[in-house]
C-alpha angles and dihedrals in degrees: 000000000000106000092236097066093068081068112132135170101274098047082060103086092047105042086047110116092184152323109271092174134013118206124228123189115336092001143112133248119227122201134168114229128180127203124184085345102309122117135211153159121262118202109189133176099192095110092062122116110262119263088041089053090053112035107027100022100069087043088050090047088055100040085058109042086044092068098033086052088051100042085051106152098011110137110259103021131107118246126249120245107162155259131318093184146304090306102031131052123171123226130172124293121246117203095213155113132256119238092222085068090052112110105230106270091029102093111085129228084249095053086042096058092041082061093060089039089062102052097039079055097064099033094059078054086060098243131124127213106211108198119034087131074095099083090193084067088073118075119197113205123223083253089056091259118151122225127194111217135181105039085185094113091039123136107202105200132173093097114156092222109023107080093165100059088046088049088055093039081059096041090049081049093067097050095048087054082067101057095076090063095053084051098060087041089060107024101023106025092153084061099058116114129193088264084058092051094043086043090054098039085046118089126228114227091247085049090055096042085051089051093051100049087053098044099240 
């Protein structure tokens, strides 16, 4: 059994190396903690107030290791090592760098097209993503690769009987396929190209349905 799974609750505090994000508000912590010489990522919801902690958290913990355990050996994406509790679960450690810390000019082609691997990856899994218009939710490895992190908003699909969630998987697929064009726009500007700019002027059907419903 790999080390990191025995993690509880009280071991938390003293395995912790150090705090990689402290939550504020409605967010996570993140801390990297190592047992027996093995590291990883620590995404915790106890500093939550209350009657978030108690009623949303624990639906937001299993919404996401429920994607990451289903997308297990899917290229760039962290492993899975367990749960803490019903507001901590352990995944693998990536030693990387967000995009969204990236100067403009500064992302290569290669990191670019290991964007796009990433995400086709988990889309042929079946799997969306749901909000990588957050740049900070893709890592980029000293050796260019490109990581996928916080499955919170993930719509897994592929479902034999539920042809509404796999709609909407589909749906959360197309939106995510936008995502590489607004970060060129932001990291690579220099890289867009006028498919990029029709691709992000263009509106998914989800993004018209959402328009319509708040009248904008």
């Amino acid at each position: 059994m790999f080390p990191l799974s025995k993690l509880r609750r009280g071991d938390l505090k003293a395995r912790t190396i150090r705090v990689i994000h402290q939550g504020k508000g409605l967010q996570s912590s993140v801390y990297l903690v190592e047992i027996e010489g093995q590291r990883a990522a620590v995404k915790d919801f106890a500093d939550t107030p209350p009657k978030f902690r108690r009623l949303v958290a624990p639906f937001l913990v299993g919404r996401e290791m429920k994607a990451l355990k289903y997308l297990d050996g899917t290229p760039g994406v962290p492993r899975f090592f367990g749960r803490v509790d019903r507001l901590a679960f352990a995944m693998e450690w990536i030693e990387g760098k967000p995009i969204a810390d990236f100067a403009a000019g500064e992302l290569s082609t290669q990191a670019l097209e290991n964007v796009q691997k990433s995400i086709d990856a988990i889309h042929a899994r079946g799997v969306s993503h749901g909000d990588l218009k957050r740049r900070s939710n893709l890592l980029v490895t000293p050796d260019e690769r490109v990581y996928l992190i916080d499955f919170a908003a993930a719509v897994v699909g592929h479902r034999k009987v539920n042809f509404l969630l796999n709609w909407l998987q589909r749906r959360m697929a197309e939106i995510d396929d936008k995502s590489i064009s607004k970060i060129k726009k932001f990291s690579a500007p220099d890289q867009m190209t006028s498919a990029d700019w029709d691709n992000l002027n263009k509106k998914t059907p989800l993004e018209k349905w959402a328009r319509r419903l708040l009248k904008r």
